[in-house]
TORGU-656011 format. One record per atom (N, C-alpha, C): x, y, z. Coordinates in steps of 0.05 Angstrom, whole numbers, padded with zeros to 5 digits, always signed. Layout:
N
XYZ ...
END
This chain:
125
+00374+00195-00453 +00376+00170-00440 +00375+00173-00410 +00381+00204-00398 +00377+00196-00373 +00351+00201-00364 +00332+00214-00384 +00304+00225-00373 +00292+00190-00370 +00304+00175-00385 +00296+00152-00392 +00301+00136-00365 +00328+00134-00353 +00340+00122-00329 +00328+00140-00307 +00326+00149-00303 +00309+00167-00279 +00278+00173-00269 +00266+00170-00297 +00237+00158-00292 +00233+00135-00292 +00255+00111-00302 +00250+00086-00286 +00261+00086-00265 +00276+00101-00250 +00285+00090-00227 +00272+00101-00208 +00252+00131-00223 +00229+00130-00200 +00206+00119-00198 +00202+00110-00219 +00179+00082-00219 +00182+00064-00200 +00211+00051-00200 +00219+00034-00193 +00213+00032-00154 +00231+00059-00158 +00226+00065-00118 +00196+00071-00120 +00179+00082-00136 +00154+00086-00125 +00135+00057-00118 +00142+00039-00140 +00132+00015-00136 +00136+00004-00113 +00168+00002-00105 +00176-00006-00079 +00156+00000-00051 +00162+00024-00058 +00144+00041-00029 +00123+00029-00035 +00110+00023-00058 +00073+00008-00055 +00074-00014-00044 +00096-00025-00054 +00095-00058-00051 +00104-00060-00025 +00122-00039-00008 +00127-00040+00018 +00098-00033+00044 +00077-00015+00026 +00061-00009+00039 +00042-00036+00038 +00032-00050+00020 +00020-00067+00015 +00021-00090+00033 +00051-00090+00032 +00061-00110+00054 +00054-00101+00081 +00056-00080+00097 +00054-00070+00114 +00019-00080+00124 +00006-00077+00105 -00029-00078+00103 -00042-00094+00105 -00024-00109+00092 -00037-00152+00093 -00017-00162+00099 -00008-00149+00125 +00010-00158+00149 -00021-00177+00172 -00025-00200+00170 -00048-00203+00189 -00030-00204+00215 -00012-00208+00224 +00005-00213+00258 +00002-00184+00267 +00003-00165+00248 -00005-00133+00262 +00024-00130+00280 +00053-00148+00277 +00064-00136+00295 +00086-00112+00273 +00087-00096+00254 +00093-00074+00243 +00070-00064+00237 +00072-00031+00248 +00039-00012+00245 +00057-00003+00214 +00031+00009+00196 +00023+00021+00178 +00023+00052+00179 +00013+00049+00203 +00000+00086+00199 +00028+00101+00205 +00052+00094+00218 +00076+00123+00216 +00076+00120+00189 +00075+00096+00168 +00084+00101+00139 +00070+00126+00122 +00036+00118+00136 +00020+00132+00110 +00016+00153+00125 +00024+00163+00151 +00014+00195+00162 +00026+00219+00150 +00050+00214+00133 +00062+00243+00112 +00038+00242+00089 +00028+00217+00076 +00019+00222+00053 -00020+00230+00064 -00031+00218+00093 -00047+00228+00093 -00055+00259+00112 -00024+00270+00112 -00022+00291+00121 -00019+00317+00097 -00008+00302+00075 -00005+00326+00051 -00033+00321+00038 -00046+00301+00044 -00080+00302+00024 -00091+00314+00039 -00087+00319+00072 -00112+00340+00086 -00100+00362+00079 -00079+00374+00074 -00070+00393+00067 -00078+00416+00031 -00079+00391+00017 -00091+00389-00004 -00127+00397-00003 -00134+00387+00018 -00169+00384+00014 -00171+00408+00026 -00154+00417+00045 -00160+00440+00061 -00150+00464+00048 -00131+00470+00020 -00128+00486+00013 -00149+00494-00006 -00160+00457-00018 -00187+00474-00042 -00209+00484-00021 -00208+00473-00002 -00233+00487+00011 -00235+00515+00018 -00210+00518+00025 -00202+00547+00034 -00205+00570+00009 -00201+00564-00013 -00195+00572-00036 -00236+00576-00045 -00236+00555-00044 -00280+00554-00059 -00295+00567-00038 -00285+00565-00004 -00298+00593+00004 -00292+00611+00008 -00268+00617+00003 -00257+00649-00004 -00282+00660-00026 -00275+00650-00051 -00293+00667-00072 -00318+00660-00076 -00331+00634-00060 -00360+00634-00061 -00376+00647-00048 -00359+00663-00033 -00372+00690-00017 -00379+00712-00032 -00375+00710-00052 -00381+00746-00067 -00403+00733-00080 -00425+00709-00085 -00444+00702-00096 -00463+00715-00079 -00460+00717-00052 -00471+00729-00032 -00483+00762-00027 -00457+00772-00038 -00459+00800-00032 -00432+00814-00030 -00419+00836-00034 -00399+00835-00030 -00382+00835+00001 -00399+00850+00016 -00398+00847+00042 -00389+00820+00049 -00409+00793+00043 -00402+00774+00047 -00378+00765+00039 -00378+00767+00010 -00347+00762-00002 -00319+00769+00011 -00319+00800+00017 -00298+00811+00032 -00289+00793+00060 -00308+00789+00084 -00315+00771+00106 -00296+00746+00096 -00311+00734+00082 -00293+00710+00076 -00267+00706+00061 -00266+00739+00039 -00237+00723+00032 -00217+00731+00059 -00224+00743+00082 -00209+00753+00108 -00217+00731+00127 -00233+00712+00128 -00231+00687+00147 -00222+00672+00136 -00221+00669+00104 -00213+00636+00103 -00190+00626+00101 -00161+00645+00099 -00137+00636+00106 -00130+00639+00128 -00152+00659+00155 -00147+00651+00189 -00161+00621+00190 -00175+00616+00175 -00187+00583+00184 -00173+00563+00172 -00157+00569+00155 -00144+00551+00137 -00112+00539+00152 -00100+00560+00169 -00079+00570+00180 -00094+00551+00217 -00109+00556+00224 -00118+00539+00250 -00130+00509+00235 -00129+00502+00216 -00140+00476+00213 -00099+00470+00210 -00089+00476+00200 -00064+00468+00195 -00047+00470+00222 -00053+00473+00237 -00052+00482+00273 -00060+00456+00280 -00092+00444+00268 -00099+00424+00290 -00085+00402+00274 -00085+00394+00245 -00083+00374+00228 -00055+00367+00231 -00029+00395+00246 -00001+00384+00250 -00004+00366+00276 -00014+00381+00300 -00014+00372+00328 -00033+00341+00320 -00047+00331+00306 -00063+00309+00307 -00042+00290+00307 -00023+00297+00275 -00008+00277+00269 +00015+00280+00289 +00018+00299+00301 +00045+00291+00321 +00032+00273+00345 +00008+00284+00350 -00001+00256+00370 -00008+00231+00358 -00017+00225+00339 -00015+00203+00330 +00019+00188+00321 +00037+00209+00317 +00060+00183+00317 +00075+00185+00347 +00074+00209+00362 +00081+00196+00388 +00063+00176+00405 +00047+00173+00389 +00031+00146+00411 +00045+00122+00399 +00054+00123+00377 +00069+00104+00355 +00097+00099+00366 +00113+00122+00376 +00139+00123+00382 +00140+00107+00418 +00120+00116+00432 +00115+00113+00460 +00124+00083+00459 +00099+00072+00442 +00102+00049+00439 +00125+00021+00423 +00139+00033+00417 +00168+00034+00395 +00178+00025+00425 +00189+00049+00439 +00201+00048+00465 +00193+00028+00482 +00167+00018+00493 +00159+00006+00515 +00160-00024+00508 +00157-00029+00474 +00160-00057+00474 +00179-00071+00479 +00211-00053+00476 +00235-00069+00489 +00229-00080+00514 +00220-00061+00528 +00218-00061+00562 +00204-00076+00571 +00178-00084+00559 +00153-00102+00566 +00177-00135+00556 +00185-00126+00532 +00206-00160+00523 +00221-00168+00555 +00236-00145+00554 +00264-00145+00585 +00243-00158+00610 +00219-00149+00611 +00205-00157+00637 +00194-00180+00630 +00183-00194+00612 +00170-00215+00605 +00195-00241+00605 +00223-00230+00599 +00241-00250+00600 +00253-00256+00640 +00248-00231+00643 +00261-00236+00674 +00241-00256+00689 +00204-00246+00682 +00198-00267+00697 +00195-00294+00694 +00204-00306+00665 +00206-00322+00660 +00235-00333+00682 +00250-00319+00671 +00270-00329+00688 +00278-00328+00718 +00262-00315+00727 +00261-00321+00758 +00228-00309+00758 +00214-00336+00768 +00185-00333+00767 +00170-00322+00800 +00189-00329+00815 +00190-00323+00843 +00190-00290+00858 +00204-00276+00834 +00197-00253+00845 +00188-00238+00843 +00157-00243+00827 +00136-00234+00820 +00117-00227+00836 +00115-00257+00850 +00098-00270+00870 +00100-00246+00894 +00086-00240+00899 +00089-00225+00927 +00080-00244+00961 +00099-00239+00982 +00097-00254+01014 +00076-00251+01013 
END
């Protein structure tokens, strides 16, 4: 009974998270972003694509020769290891441009209300 209660209740949260992303998507006002949600899941699929890749040219090198084979199964976890280098630093710049902006919208609110409320000291002599 509990394999029973626990695969619905991860159904349940998994649906959530869809129906939360969905929402997020055919948001037309655009004022909640999408992308901090989906950057773990499209950070573990480059991770994914980059390990079969790494993996099909490791051993499609010995079709070559063995020379060749050797070569590549010795570059392709140094290339696999620098793509995971650039693909972390992408997504950290992509959610600190996310966070930057988290931060500055209070501030742009606080300044948009002051000059409403005193319109005069905007104006420059």
């Amino acid at each position: 009974m509990n394999a029973e209660q626990s695969s619905g209740s991860v159904l349940s949260s998994l649906w959530q998270q869809i129906r939360a992303v969905l929402d997020l998507v055919l948001d037309l006002s655009f004022k909640r972003f999408v992308t901090p949600r989906l950057v773990r899941m499209l950070y573990v699929l480059s991770l994914l694509a980059a390990s079969f890749y790494a993996l099909s040219y490791m051993f499609s090198g010995f079709q070559n020769g063995t020379f060749t084979g050797i070569f590549q199964m010795v570059t392709a976890p140094v290339a696999f290891l620098l793509y995971l280098i650039v693909a972390r630093v992408a997504v950290e710049l992509i959610l600190a441009i996310f966070r930057i902006a988290d931060h500055l919208a209070p501030m742009s609110e606080e300044a948009a209300a002051k000059s409403v409320q005193n319109p005069s000291a905007n104006q420059a002599p």
